[in-house]
N, C-alpha and C positions, 0 to 999 in steps of 0.2 A: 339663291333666294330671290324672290320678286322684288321688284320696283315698285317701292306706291308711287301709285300718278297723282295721287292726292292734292302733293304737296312737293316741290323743287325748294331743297334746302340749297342757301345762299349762302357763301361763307366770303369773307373781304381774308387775304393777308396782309397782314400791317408786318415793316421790319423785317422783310423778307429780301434777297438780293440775289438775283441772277447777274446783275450785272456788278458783283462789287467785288473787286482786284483780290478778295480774299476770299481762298476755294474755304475755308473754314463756314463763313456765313454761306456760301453757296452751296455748300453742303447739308447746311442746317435747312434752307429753305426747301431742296430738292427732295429730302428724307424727310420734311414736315408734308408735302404735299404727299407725298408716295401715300404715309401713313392715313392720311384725312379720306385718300382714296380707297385704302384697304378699310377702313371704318363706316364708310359710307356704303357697301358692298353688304358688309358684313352685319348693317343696321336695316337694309332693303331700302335705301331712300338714293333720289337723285342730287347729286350736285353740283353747284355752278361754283365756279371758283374765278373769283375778281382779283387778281394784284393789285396792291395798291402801290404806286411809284417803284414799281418795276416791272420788268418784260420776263412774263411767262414764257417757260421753254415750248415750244410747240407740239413735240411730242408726247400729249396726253388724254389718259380715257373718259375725262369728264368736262364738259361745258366749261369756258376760261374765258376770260376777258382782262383787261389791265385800262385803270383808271390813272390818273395825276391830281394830288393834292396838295396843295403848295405847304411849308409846314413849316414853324419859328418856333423857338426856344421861349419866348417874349410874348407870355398871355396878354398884355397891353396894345404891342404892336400888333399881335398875331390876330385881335376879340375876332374881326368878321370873316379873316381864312380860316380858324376855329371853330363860329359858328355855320360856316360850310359845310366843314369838314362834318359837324353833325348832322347836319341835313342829308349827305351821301348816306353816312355810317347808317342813318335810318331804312336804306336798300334790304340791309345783310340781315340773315337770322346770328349767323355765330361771326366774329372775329377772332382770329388767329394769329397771334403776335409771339414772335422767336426771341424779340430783344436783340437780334443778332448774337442770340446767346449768352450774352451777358451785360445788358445793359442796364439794369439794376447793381450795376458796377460801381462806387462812388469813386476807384483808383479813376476814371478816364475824365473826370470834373463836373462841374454841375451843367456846362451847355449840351453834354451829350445825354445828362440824366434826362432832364427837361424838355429838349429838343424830340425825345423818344416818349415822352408823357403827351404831349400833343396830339399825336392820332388814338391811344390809347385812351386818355380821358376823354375823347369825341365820342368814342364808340360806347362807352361807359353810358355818357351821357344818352347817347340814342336809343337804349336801351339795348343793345345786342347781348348776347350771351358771350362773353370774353374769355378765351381760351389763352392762358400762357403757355405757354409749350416748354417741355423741358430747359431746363437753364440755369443758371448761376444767378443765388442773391447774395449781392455784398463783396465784399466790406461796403457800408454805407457810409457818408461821409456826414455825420454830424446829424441832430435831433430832425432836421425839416425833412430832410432827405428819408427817415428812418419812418415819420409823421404819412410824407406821399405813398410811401411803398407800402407801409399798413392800411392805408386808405382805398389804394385801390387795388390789394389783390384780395380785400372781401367785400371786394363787389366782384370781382369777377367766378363765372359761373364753373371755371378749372384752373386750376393753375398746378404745374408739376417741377417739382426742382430737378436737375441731375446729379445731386449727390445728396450726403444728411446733413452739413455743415449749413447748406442752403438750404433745406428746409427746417435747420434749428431758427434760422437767421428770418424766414419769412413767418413761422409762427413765434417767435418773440414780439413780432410787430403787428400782428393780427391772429392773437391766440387762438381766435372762434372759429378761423381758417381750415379748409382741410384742403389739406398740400399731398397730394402725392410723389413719391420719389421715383423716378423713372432714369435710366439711363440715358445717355446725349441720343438724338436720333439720328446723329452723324455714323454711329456703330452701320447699321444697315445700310450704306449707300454702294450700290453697286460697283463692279472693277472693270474697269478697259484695260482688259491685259495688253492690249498692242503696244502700253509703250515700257512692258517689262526688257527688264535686258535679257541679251542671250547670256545663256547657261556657262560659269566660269571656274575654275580651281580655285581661285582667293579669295579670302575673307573678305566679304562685301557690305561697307558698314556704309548705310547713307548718316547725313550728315543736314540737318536742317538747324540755319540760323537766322533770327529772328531777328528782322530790320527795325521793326521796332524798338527793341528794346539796343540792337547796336545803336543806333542814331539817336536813341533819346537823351535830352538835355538835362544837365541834372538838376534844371528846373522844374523836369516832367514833373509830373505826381506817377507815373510806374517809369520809373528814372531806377533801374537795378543796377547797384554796383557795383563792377567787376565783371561785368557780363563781357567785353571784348576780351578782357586778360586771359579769362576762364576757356572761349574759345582759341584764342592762340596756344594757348598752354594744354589744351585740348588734342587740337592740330599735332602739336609737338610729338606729345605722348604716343598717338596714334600712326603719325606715319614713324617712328622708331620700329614698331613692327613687323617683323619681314613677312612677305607675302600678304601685307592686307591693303585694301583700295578702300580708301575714300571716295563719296560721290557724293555731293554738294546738290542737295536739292530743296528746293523754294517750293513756297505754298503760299504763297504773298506778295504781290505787286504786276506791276507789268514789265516785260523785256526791254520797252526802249527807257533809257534816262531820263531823258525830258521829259517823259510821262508817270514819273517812276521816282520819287524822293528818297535818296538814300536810308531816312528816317523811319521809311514803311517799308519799301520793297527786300524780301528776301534777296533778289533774285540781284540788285545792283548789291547787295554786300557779297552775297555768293560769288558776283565777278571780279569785287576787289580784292578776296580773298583767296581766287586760283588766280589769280596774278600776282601774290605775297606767295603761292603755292604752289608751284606749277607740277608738283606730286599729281595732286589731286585731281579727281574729273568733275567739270563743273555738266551739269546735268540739265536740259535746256527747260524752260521753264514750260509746264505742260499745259495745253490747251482749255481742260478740264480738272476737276477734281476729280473724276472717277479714271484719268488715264494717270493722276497722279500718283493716287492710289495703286495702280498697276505697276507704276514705277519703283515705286516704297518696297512692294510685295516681292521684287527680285533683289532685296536685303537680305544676309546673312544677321544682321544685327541696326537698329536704327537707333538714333540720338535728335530731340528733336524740342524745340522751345517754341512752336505751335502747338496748341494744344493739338487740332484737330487734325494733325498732320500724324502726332502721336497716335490719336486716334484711328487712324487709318492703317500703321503698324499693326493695333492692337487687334481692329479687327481682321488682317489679312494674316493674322498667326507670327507676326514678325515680331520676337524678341525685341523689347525696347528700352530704352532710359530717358526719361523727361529733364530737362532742366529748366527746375520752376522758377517764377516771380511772384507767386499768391499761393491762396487756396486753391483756384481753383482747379489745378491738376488733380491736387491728392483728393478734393472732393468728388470730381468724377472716375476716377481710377482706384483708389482706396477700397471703398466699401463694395467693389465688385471683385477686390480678393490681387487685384495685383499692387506693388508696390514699388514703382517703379522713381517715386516724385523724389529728384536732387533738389536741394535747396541753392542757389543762388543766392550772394550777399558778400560786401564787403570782408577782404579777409579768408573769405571759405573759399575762393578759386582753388587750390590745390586738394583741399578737400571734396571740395565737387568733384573734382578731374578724377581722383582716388575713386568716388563710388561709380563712378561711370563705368571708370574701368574694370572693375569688382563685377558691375552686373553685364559687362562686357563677356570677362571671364568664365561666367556662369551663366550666359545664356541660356543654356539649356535646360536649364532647371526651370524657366518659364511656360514650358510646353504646357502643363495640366492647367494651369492661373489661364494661361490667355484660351483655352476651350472652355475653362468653367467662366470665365469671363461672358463669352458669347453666349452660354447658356442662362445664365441672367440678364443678358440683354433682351433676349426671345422675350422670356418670362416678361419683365417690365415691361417692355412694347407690346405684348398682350394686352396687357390692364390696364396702360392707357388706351389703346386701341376699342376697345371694350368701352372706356367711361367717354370718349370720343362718340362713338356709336350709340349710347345710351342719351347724349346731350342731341345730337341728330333727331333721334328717334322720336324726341320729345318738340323738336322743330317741327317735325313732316304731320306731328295729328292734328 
C-alpha cells in the first residue's frame, strides 16, 4: 500500500516501559508498538513514534524518538509540570497509553491510580486522540476513583479492555462508551528460542513465583493469604514425583539483591527457594522477555502467578495452570476458552495444590483450548489493528 506524504502521523506512548524490571510491562509495550506498526502499514500513512519516559528499543521500522516528562501524583504540586506536560502532548496526533496493563487497578492504591492519570489527562487535555490499549479495568476502589475512570475513557477516542469483566467494569462507568474487547497484546510477542533447554526424558514443569505477592505485607492491599504455604506445599507435592524437574523461573526483578527487593523480585525468592530446595533447578533470570519466553516454551507443563508469564505458556502451546489473586487472570484467559485460573486465598492452599495438580494430570487435554486460544487472538488483534488504522487514517487527511 502507499504512503501518503501528505501527512506524518505522530503518535506519543505514555506508560510504556523498556526499561522496567518487569518483562510483563515489557512485553506489553514491545507488542503495543509492533501492532501501531502493522496498522500504520496497513492504513498507508507514516509514523513517528515518541516515548515518553522511556528508551525505545532501537531496532525499529518507523521514525522513534524518546522524550522526559517529569510526573506527580499531586495535581497541586504537580499545576506547572502538568501544564508542560500539555504543551508537549500538543506535538502528538494520537496517544497511546498501556497502563502498564493494569493501571486502572484500585488493588495497587490511589498514588499509582493518579500518578498514571497525569500524563493521560495532559493528553486529554491537548486535545490528542487517546488510545487505551488492551488492558484490565478494576476493581476500582471506591466512588472518586470509579467518577475518574468514567470521565476519561469517554473522552478518549479507543479504548479496548482484555477481557469482558473489564469491559463490564468500564461501561458501567461510562455507559455511552464503546469498548472493544481485545485480547492482551503480550499473546503475539515473538520467542528467542536460544534460551530453550536441551531436549530431556522427564517431565519438565517450570515453576514461576511471584515476589510480589511472596513479600507482601499484610498491610498490602494485594496482600494474598496463603500464597508462601501454597507454594511450599506446592514444591512438596511436586517433587514427590518420580522422574519430574522442577525449574524455577522468574519474569520479575533483577539478579543482583541490592537492586532487587525481596518484595518484587521473582528472581531473589526463586534463589531463596532452591536453597530450601536443592531438588530443583533455579533457571537464570533471562535477559529478555522473548528469550524468556523461549525458556517457558521447553516446559512439559508450566505453573505461574505472572500473569504474562502465563501468557507466554499460553501462547507458546505450553499446557498451563495460573494461580490467581483477582480477576484479572480468568478475565484474560476465560472467555478465550481456556480455564486454567486456581483461586488463591486463606484456607484453600491444599485446595489449590489439588487443582494444579489435576490440571497437571491432564495436561493434555489442553492441546485444542490453547490453538483455539491463538486463533481468537489473530481474530481480536485484527479488529483492533483495523480500528488502529482507521483512527490513523483519519489523522493523515
Amino acid at each position: 500500500m502507499k504512503v501518503k506524504e501528505d501527512r506524518l502521523v505522530s503518535a506519543a506512548l505514555i506508560h510504556h516501559g523498556w526499561n522496567n524490571s518487569n518483562f510483563g510491562v515489557q512485553m506489553l509495550s514491545s507488542c503495543s508498538v509492533e501492532t501501531l506498526e502493522k496498522a500504520s502499514v496497513l492504513s498507508g500513512v507514516r509514523l513517528c513514534i515518541t516515548a515518553i519516559n522511556s528508551q525505545l528499543p532501537s531496532a525499529m521500522d518507523v521514525d522513534t524518538r524518546t522524550i522526559s516528562l517529569k510526573v506527580t501524583a499531586n495535581p497541586f504540586k504537580g499545576l506547572f509540570k502538568w501544564l508542560r506536560a500539555v504543551r508537549v502532548m500538543r506535538e502528538f496526533d494520537l496517544v497511546v497509553d498501556t497502563s502498564e496493563g493494569d493501571g486502572f487497578a484500585g488493588i495497587y492504591g490511589n498514588k499509582r491510580f493518579y500518578w498514571q492519570m497525569f500524563l493521560r489527562a495532559a493528553a486529554i487535555a491537548a486535545g490528542c486522540k487517546v488510545i487505551l490499549a488492551p488492558q484490565t479495568f478494576g476493581p476500582l476502589d471506591g466512588r472518586v476513583q470509579r467518577w475518574v475512570f468514567g470521565r476519561t475513557i469517554s473522552r478518549c477516542a479507543l479504548v479496548a479492555a482484555r477481557g469482558p469483566l473489564s469491559r463490564q467494569i468500564a461501561l458501567s462507568c461510562a455507559p455511552q462508551s464503546d469498548v472493544l474487547l481485545v485480547p492482551d497484546l503480550g499473546f503475539t510477542l515473538k520467542t528467542d528460542y536460544s534460551a530453550r533447554l536441551a531436549p530431556s526424558d522427564s517431565l519438565r514443569v517450570g515453576l514461576n513465583v511471584s515476589g510480589l505477592l511472596w513479600g507482601a505485607s499484610t498491610q498490602s492491599s494485594y496482600h494474598v493469604p496463603g500464597y508462601r504455604e501454597t507454594v511450599y506445599l506446592l514444591l512438596d507435592e511436586l517433587l514427590a514425583i518420580p522422574g519430574l524437574e522442577i525449574h524455577l523461573a522468574s519474569h520479575v526483578g533483577e539478579s543482583e539483591p541490592e537492586v532487587a527487593s525481596s518484595e518484587l523480585s521473582d528472581w531473589v525468592v526463586s534463589s531463596e527457594l532452591a536453597a530450601r530446595y536443592p531438588q530443583v533447578h533455579l533457571e537464570p533470570l533471562q535477559p529478555s522477555p522473548e528469550k524468556a519466553k523461549g525458556l517457558v516454551s521447553s516446559f512439559d507443563f508450566f505453573i505461574g502467578s505472572r500473569m504474562h508469564a502465563c501468557i507466554s505458556a499460553a501462547a507458546s502451546g505450553t499446557p498451563l495452570a495460573c494461580i490467581v489473586y483477582g480477576h484479572k487472570f480468568e478475565d484474560v484467559f476465560d472467555w478465550l476458552g481456556l480455564h486454567v485460573a486456581v483461586e488463591l486465598g486463606a484456607g484453600r492452599e491444599a485446595r489449590c495444590v489439588r487443582a494444579v495438580m489435576s490440571l497437571l494430570s491432564e495436561r493434555s487435554v489442553q492441546s485444542d483450548a490453547l490453538l483455539e486460544l491463538m486463533t481468537q487472538v489473530t481474530k481480536g488483534h485484527a479488529t483492533y489493528m483495523r480500528a488502529l488504522g482507521d483512527l490513523m487514517g483519519s489523522c493523515s487527511k
